[in-house]
N, C-alpha and C positions, 0 to 999 in steps of 0.2 A: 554443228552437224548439218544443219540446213545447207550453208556452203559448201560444205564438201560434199553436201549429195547431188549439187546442181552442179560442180565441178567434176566430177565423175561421170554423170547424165553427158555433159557436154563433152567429155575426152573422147567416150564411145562413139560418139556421132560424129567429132573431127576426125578421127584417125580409126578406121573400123577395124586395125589391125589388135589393137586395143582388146577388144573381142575374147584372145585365144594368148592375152598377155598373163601371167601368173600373179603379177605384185596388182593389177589393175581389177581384177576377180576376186582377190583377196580383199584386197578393199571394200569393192562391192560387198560383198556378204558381210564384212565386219558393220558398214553402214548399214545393212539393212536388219543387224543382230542389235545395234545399237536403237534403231529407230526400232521394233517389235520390240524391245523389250525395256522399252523408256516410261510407259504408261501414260507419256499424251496420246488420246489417241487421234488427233491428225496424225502424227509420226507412225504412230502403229500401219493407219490404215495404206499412206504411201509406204509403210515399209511391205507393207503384204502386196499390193499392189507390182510392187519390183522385182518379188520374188521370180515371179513368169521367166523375165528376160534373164535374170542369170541361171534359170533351169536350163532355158530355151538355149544359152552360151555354149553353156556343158555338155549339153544334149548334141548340139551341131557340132561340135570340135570333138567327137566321136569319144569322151571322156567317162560315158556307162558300158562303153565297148572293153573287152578284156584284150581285144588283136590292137588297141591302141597304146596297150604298156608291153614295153620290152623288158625281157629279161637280163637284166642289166649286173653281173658279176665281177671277180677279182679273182687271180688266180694267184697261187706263192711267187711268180714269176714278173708280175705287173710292178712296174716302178716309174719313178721321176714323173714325167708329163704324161706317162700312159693310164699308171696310176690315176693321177688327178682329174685327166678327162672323165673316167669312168667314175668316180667320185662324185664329178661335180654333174655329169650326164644321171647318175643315180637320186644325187637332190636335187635335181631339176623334177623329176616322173614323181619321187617319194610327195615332193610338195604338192603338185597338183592330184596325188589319190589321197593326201590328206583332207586338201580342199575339198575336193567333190566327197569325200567321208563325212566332212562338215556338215556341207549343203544339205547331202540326205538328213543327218541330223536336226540340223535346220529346220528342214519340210516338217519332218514329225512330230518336230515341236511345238512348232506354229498351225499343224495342222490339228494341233491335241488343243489348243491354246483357243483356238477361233470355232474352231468343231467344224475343220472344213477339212474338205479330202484333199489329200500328199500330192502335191505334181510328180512325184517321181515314184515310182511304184518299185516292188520290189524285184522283179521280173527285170526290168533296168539294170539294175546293180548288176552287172556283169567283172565290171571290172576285179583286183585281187585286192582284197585285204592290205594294210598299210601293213609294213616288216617292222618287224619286232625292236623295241624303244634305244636295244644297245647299238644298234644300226646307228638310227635316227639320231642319236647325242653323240655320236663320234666327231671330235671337235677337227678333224680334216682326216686326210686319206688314209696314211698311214693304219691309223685308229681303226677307223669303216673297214679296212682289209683284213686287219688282225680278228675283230672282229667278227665279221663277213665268212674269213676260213675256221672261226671256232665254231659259230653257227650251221659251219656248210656239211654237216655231217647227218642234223638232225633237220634241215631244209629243204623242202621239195617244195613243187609248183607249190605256190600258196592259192589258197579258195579263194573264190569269191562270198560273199552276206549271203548269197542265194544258194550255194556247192550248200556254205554250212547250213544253214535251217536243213537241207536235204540232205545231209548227212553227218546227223551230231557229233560221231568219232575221228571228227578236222580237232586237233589241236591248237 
């Protein structure tokens, strides 16, 4: 764990594009879910400590903005490569509002955990809600589109964490 937190430490600072990278963020958090909830607490307290910079990531690559996720569909008409761009452009966005759904998670847990206040407040949360799991488990395009058109009936803009607490009648 130790290696790999100082080899992460060190990716961010060679390559800053790193930053706004998805597999490199995931990580991050996974180390610092591993290091808070390991129960040394040197680890706890570096893991609290690191939380800052990956709020502070999320925060800058505009990822609690709701104008930063696109509306990203399929239509009966979409096939071959056109299909798959929007597929694979759809789990590209899905993965990073799951992460940053993580993160908040994260915060409130560790913030529940230490009895210290959330970096991220709920006013933040701009962004929408992750889509619904039959999406998300479709093992390639085809699938996400069949899919995608059974769901598109009962589908509108999805909330944001903040739309729903302010309006309980979101689905």
């Amino acid at each position: 764990h130790e290696a790999s937190r100082m080899g992460q430490s060190k990716s961010f600072e060679e390559d800053n594009t790193a930053i706004r990278d998805l597999q490199h963020l995931q990580t991050f958090l996974l180390q610092l879910k591993v290091g808070m909830w390991s129960g040394i607490s040197r680890k706890m307290e570096i893991a609290e400590s690191f939380l800052q910079p990956l709020m502070t990531m999320l925060r800058r690559g505009g990822r609690f903005r709701r104008s930063t996720w696109k509306e990203i569909s399929t239509s009966p008409d979409d096939q071959g490569s056109v299909l798959e761009s929007k597929w694979l452009s759809w789990v590209s966005q899905e993965s990073f509002l799951r992460l940053v759904h993580r993160a908040f998670e994260f915060d409130r847990q560790s913030s529940m955990a230490l009895l210290k206040p959330p970096l991220i407040s709920y006013a933040e949360m701009q962004l929408p809600l992750p889509s619904a799991n039959t999406l998300w488990q479709a093992k390639n395009a085809a699938t996400w589109k069949m899919a995608y058109l059974e769901m598109a009936s009962v589908t509108t803009k999805r909330p944001s964490a903040t739309e729903c607490l302010l309006n309980l009648e979101h689905q």
